[in-house]
ZAKOLDREN-820993 format. One record per residue: residue number from 1; residue in three letters; chain; z, x, y of N, C-alpha, C, O in turn. Coordinates in steps of 0.1 Angstrom, whole numbers, plus 2048, in hexadecimal, padded with zeros to 3 digits. Atoms other than C-alpha are relative to their C-alpha. Layout:
# ZAKOLDREN-820993
NUM,ALA,A,Z,X,Y,Z,X,Y,Z,X,Y,Z,X,Y
...
//
This chain:
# ZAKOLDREN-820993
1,UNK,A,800,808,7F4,800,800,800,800,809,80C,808,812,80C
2,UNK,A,7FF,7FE,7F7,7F8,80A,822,80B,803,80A,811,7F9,80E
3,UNK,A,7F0,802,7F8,818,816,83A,7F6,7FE,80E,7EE,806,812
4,UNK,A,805,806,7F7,80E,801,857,803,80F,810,80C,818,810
5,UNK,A,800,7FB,7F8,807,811,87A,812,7FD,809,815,808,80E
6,UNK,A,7F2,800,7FF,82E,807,886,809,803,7FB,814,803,801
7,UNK,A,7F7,7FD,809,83F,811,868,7F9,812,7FF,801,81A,7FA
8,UNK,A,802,7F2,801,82C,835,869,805,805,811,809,811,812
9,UNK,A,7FC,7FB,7F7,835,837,890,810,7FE,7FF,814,803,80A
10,UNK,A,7F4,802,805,85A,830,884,804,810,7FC,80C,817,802
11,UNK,A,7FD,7F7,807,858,84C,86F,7FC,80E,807,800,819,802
12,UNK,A,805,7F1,7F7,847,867,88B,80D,7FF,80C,810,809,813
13,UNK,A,7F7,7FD,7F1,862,85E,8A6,80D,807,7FF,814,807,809
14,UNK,A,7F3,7F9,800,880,872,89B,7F9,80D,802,7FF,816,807
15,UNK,A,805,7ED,801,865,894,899,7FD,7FD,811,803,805,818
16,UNK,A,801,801,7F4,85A,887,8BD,80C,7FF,806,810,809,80D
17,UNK,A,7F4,7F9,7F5,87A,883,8CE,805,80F,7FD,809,817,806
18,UNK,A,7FA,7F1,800,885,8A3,8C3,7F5,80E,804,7F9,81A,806
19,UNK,A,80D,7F8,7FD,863,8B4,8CB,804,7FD,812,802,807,81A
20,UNK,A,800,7FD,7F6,86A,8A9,8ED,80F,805,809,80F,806,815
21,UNK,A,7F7,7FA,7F8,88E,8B7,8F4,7FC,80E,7FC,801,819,7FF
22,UNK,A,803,7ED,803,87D,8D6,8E5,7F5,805,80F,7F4,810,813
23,UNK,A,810,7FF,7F9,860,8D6,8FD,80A,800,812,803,803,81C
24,UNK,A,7FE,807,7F1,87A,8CC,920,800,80C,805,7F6,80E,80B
25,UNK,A,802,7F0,7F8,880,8F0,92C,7F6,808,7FF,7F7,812,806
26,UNK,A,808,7FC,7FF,863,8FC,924,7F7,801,812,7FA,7F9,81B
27,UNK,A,80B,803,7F7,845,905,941,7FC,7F1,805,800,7E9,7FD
28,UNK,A,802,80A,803,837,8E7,950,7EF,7FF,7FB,7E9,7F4,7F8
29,UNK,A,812,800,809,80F,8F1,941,806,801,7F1,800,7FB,7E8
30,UNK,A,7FB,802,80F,822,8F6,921,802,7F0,7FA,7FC,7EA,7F2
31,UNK,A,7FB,810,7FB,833,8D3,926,7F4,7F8,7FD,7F4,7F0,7F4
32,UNK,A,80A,80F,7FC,811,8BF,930,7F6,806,7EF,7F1,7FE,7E7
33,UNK,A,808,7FB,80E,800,8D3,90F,803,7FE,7F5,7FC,801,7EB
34,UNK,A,7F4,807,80A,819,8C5,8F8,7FD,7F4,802,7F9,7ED,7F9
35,UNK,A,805,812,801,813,8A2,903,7F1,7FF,801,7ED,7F4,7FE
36,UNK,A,80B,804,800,7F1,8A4,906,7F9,804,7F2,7ED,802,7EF
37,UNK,A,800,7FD,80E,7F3,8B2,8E0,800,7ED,7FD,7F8,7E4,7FA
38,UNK,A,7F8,80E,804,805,891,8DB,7F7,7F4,802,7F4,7EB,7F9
39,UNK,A,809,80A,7FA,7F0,87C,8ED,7F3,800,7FC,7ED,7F5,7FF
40,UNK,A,808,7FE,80C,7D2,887,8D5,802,7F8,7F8,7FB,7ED,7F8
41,UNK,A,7FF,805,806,7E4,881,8BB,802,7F3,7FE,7FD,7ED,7F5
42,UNK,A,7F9,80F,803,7F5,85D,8C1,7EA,7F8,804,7E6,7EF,7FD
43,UNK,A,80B,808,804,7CD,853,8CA,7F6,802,7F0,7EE,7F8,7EE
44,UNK,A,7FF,7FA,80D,7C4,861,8A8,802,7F6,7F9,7FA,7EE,7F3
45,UNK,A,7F8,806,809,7DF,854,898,800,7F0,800,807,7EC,7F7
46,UNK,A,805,809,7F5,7D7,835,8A8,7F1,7F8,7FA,7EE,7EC,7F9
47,UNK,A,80B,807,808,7B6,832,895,7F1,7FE,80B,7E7,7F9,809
48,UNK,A,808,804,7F3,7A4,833,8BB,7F4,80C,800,7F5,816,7F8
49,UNK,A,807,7F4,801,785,849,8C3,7FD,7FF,812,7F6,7F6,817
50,UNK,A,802,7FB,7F1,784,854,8E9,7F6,807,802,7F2,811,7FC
51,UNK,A,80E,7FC,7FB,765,859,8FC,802,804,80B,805,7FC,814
52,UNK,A,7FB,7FB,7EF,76A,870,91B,7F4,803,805,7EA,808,7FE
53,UNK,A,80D,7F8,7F8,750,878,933,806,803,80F,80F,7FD,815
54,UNK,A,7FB,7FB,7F4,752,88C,953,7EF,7FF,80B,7E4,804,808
55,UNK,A,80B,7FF,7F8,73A,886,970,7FD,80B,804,7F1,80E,805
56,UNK,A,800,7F0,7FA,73F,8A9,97D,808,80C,7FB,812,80A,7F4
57,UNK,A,7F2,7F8,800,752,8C7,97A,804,7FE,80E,7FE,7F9,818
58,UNK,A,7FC,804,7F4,76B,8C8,993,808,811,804,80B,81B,7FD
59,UNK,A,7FE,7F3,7FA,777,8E2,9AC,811,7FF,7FF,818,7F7,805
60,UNK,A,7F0,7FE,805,79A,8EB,99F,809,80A,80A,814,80D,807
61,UNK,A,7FB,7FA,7F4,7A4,8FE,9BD,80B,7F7,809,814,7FC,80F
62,UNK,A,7FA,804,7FB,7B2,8E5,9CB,804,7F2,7F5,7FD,7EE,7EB
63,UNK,A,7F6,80D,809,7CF,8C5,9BC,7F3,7FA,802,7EA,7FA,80A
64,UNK,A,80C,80F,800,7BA,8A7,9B1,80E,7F2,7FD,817,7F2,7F4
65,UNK,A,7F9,808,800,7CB,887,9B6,7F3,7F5,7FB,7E9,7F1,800
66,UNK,A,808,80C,808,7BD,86D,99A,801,7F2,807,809,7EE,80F
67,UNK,A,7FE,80D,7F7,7B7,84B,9A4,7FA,7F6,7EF,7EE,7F8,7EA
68,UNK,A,806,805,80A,7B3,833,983,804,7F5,802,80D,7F1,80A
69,UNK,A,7FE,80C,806,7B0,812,973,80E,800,7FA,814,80A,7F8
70,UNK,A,7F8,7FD,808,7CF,806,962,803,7F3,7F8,80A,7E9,7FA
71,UNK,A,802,80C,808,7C7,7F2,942,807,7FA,7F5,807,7EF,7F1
72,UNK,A,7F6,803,807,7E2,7F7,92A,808,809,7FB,808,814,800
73,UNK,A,7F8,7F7,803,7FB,806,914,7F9,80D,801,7FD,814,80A
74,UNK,A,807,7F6,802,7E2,822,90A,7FA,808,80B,7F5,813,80A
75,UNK,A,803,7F5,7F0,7D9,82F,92E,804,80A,801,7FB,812,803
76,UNK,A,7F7,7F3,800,7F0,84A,930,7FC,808,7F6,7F8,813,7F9
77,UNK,A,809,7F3,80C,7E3,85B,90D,7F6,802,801,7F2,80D,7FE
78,UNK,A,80E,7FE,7FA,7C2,855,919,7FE,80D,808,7F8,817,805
79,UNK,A,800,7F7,7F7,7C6,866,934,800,811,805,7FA,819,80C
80,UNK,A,7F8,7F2,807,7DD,885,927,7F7,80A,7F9,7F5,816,7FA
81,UNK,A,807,7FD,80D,7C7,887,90C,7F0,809,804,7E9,811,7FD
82,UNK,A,810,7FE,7F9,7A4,88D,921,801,806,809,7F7,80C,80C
83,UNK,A,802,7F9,7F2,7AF,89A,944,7FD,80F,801,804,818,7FD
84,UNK,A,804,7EE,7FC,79D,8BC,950,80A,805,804,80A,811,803
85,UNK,A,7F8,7F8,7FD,7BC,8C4,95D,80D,7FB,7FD,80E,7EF,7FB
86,UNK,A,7F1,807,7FE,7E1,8C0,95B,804,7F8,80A,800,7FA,815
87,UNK,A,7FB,80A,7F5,7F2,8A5,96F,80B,7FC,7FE,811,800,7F4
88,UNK,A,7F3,808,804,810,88F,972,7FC,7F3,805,7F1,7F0,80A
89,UNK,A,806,811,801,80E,86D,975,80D,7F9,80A,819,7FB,808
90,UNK,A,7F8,806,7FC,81D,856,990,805,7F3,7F9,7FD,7F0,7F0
91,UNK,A,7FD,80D,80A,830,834,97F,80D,7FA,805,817,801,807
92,UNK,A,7F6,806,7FD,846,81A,989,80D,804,7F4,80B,806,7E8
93,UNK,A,7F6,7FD,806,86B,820,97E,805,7FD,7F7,80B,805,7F1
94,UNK,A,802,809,80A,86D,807,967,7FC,809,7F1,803,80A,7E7
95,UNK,A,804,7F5,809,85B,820,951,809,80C,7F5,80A,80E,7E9
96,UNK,A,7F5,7F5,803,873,83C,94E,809,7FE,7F6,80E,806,7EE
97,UNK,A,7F6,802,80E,887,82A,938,7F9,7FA,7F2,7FF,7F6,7E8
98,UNK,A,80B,801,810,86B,822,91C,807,806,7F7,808,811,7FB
99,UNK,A,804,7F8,808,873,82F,8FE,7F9,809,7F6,7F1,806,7ED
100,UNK,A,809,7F3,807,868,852,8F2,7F4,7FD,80B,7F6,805,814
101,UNK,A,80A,7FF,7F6,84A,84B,90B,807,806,80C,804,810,811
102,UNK,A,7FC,7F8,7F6,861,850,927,805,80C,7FE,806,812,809
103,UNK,A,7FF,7EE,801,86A,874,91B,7F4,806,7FD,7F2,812,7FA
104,UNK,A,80F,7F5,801,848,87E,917,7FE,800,80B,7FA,80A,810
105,UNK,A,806,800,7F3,842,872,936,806,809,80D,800,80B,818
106,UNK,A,7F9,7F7,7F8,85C,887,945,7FD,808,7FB,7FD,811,804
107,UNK,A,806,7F0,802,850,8A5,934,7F3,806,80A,7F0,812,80C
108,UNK,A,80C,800,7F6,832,8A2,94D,808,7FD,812,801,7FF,81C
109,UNK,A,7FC,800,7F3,849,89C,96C,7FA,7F0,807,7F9,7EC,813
110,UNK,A,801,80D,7F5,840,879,973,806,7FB,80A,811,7F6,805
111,UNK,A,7FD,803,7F7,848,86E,994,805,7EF,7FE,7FE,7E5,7FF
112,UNK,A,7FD,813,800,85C,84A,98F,805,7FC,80F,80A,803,818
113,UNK,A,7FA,804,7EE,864,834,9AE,7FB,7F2,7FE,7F1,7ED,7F9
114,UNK,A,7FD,80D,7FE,86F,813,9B4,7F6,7FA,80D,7F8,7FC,819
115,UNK,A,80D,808,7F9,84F,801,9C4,805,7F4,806,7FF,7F0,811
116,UNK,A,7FC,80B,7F7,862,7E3,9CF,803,803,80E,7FE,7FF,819
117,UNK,A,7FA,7F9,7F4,877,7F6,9E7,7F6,80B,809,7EC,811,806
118,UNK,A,803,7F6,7F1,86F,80A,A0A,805,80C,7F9,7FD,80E,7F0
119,UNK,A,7F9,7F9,805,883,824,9FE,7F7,80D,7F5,7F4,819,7F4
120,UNK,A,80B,7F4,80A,870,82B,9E0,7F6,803,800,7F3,80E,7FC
121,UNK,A,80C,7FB,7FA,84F,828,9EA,801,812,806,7FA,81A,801
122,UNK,A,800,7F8,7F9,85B,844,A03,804,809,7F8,802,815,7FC
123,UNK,A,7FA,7F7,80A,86B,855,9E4,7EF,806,7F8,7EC,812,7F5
124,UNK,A,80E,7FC,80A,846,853,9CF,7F5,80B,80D,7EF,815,809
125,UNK,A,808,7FB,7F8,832,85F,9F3,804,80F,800,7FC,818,7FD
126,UNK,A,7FC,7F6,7FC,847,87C,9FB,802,80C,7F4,804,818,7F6
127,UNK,A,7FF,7F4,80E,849,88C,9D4,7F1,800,7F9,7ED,809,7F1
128,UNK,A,812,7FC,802,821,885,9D1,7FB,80B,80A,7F2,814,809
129,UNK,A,806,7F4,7F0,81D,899,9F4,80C,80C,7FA,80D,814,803
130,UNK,A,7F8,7F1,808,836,8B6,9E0,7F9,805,7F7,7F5,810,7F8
131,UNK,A,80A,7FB,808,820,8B5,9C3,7F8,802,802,7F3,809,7FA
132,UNK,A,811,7FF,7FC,7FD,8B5,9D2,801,80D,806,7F9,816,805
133,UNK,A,803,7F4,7F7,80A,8D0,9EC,805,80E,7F5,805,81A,7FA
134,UNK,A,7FB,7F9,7FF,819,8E3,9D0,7F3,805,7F8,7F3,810,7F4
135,UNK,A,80E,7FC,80B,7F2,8E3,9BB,800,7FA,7F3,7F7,7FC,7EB
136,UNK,A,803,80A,809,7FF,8C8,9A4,7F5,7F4,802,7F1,7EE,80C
137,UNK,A,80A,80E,801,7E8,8AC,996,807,7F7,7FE,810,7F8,7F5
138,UNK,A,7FB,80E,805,7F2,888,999,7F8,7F6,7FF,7ED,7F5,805
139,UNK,A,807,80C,808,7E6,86A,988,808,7F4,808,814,7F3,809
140,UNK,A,7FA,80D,800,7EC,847,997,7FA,7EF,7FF,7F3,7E8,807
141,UNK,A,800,814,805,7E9,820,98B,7FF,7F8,80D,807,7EF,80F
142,UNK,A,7FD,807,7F5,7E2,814,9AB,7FF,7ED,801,800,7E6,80B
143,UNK,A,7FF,80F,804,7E1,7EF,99E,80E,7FF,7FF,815,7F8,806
144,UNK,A,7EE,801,7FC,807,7F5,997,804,7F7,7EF,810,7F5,7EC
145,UNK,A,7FA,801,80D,807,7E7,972,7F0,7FA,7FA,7E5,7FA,800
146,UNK,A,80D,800,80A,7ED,7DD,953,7F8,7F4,804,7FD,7E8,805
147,UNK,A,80B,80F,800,7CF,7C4,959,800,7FE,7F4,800,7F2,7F3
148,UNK,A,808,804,814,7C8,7C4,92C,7F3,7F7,803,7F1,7EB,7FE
149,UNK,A,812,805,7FD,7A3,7BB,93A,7F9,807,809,7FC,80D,813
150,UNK,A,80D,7F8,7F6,788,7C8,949,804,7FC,80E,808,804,816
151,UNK,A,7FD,805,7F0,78E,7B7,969,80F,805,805,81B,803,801
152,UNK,A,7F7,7FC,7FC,79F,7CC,980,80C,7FC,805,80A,7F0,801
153,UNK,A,7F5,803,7F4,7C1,7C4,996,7FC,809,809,7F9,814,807
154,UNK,A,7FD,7F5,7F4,7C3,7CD,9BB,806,80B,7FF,80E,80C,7F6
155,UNK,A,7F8,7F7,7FB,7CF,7E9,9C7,80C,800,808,80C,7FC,814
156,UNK,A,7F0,801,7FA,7F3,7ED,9D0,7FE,808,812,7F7,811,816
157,UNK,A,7FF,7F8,7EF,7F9,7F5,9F7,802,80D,802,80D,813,7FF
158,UNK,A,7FA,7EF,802,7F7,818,9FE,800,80A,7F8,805,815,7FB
159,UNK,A,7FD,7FB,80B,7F4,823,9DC,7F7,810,803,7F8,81B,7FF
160,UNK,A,80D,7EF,800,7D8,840,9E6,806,805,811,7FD,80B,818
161,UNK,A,7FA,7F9,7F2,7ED,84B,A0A,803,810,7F9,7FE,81A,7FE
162,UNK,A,800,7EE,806,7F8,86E,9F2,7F3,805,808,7F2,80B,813
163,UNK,A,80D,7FA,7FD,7D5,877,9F6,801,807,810,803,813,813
164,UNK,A,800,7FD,7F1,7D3,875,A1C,80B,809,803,80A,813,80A
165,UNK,A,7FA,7F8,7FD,7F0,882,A1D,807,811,7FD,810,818,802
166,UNK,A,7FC,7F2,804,7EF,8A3,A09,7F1,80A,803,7EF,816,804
167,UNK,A,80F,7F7,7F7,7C6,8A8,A15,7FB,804,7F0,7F7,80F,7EF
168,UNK,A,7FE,7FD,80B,7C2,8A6,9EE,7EF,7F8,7FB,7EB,7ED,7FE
169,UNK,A,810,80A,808,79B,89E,9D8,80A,7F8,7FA,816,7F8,7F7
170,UNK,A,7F9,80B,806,79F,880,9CA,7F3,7FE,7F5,7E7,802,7F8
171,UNK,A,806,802,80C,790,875,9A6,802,7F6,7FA,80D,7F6,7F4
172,UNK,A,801,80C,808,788,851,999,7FE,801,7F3,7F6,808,7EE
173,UNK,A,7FB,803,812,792,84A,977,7FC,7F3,7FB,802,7EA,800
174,UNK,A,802,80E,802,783,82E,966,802,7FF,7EA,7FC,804,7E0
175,UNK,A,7FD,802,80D,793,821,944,7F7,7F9,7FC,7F0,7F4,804
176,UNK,A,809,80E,80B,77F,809,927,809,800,7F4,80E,80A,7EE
177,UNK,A,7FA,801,80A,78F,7F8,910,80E,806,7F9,811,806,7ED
178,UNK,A,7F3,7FD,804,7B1,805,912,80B,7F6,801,816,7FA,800
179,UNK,A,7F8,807,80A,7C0,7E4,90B,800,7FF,7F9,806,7F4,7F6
180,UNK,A,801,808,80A,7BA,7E2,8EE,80F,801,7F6,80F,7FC,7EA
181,UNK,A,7F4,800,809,7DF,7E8,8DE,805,7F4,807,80E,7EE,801
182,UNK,A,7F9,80A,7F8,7E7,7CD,8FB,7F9,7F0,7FB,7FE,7E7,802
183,UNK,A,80B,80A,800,7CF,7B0,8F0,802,7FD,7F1,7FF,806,7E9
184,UNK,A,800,802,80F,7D6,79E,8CD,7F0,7FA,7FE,7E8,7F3,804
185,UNK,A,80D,807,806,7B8,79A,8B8,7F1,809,809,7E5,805,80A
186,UNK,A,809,7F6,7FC,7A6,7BA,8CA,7FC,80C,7F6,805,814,7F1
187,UNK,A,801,7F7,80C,798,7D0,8B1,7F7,80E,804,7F4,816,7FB
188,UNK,A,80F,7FA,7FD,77B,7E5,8C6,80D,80C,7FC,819,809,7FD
189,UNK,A,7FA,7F5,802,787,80A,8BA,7FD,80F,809,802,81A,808
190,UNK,A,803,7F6,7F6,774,81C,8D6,805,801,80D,800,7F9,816
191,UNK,A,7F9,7FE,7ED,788,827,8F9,7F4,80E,807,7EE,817,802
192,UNK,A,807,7FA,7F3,776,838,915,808,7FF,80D,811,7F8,812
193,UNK,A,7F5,7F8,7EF,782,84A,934,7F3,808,808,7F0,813,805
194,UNK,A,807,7F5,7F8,769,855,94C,807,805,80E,80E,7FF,815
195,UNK,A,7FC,7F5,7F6,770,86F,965,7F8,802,811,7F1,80C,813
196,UNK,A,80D,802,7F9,75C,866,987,800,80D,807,806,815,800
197,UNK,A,806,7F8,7FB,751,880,9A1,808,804,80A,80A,7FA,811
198,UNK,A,7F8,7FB,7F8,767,891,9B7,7FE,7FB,80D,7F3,7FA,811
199,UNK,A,801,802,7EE,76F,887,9DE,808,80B,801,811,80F,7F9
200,UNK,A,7F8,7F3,7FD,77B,8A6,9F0,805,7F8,80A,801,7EC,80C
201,UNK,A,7F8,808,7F3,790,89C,A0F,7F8,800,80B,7FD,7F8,813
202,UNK,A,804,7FB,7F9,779,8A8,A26,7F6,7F1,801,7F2,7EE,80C
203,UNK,A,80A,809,806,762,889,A17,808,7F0,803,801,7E7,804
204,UNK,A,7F9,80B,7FC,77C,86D,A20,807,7FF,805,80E,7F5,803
205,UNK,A,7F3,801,7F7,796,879,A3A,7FE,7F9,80C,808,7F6,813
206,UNK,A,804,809,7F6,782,866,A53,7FC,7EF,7FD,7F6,7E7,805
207,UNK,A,802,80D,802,781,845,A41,808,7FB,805,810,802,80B
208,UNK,A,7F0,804,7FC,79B,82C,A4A,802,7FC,7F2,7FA,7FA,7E9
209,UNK,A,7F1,800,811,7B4,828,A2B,7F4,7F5,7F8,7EB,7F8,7F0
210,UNK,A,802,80B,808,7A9,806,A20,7F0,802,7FA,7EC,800,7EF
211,UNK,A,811,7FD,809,780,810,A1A,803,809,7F9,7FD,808,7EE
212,UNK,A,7FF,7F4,80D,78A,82D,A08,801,7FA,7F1,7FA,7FB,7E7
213,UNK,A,7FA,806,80B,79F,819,9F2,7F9,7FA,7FA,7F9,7F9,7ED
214,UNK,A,80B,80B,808,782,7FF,9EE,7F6,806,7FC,7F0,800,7F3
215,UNK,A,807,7F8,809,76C,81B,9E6,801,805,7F2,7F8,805,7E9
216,UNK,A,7F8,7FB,80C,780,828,9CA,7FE,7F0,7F8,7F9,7EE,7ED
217,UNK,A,7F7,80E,80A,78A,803,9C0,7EF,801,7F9,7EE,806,7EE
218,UNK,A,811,801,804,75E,7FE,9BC,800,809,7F5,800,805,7EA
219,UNK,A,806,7F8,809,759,81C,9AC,807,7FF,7EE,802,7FF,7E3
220,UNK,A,7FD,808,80E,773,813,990,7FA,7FB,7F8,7F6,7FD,7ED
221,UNK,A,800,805,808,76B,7F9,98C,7F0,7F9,7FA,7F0,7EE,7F3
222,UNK,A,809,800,806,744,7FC,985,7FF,808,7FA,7F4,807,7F5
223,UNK,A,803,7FE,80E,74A,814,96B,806,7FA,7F4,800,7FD,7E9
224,UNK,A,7FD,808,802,75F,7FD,95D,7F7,7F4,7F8,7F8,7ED,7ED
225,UNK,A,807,810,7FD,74A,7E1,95F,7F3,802,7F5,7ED,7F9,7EE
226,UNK,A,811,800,805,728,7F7,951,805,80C,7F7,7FF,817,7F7
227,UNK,A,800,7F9,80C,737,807,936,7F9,801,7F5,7F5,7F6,7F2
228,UNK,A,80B,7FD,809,721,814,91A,807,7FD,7F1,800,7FE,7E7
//
């Protein structure tokens, strides 16, 4: 008989938590290379087959602040799993206390912050403008939680102000089909992540906020839309 996909992730989570108090003092390129081992395997193990494509190479000289879709549980391995570079990932607070996800997610330095509040907002702006100036990459959900469908959600208020404020390229992320662990009775076994074309800052520090944003939002969400 078959040991079901919940009863074999049963049986991997005592070697993973312990894999990640091994991994916490570590480097943090050691750190992001250990979860993005992980993040392999759990799509793998998973049964998924991930299709990455990159519009360009990108100029690594300078932080890249991601800008993606955000479709479901599977986003974040997606992501891990395929990104040209290391990053950390912004995420409401709520998060942090996941189990075993939220300690992987701290192995990468995720930035959490209470989105309801003034406060925290000012807590997520001012530790993205630390990371971007210090040559880290960040990832952010600017919808602010899962659509599980093609059809985007808005963008949260302000969610792409980092950028402006660290003078940082910026890189649209467009998921497919990473609801599918969120959606009963979804069986497609192919995920895709494309990687769009770099904006340098020089290319949109003269926009006003809101077109930038609705450029990004577009570009999502027609690869999205015209997926192959």
């Amino acid at each position: 008989m078959k040991i079901s996909v919940v009863l074999k992730g049963l049986l991997i989570a005592p070697w993973a938590y312990l894999n990640c108090f091994y991994h916490q003092d570590k480097s943090f390129e050691e750190r992001y290379a250990f979860v993005q081992r992980v993040s392999k395997f759990i799509i793998k193990f998973l049964g998924y087959d991930l299709q990455v494509k990159y519009e360009e190479a990108f100029d690594l000289e300078k932080p890249i602040f991601y800008v993606s879709n955000h479709q479901g549980t599977i986003d974040p391995a997606m992501i891990v799993a395929s990104s040209p570079t290391s990053l950390s990932f912004i995420s409401k607070k709520e998060n942090e206390k996941l189990p075993l996800l939220g300690e992987y997610a701290s192995l990468i330095d995720t930035i959490y912050f209470d989105r309801n509040s003034k406060q925290g907002n000012i807590h997520m702006l001012k530790e993205a403008l630390r990371y971007l100036k210090n040559g880290r990459n960040i990832l952010i959900f600017p919808e602010g939680t899962r659509s599980k469908q093609d059809q985007m959600n808005a963008f949260k208020e302000g969610a792409l102000r980092p950028c402006y404020m660290a003078k940082a390229n910026v890189v649209a992320v467009a998921l497919n089909n990473a609801y599918c662990l969120d959606v009963k009775g979804k069986h497609e076994k192919r995920l895709q992540i494309t990687y769009g074309k770099l904006h340098p800052y020089e290319e949109y520090k003269d926009m006003e906020y809101d077109d930038f944003a609705a450029m990004i939002y577009q570009e999502i969400a027609a690869k999205v839309n015209n997926c192959e």
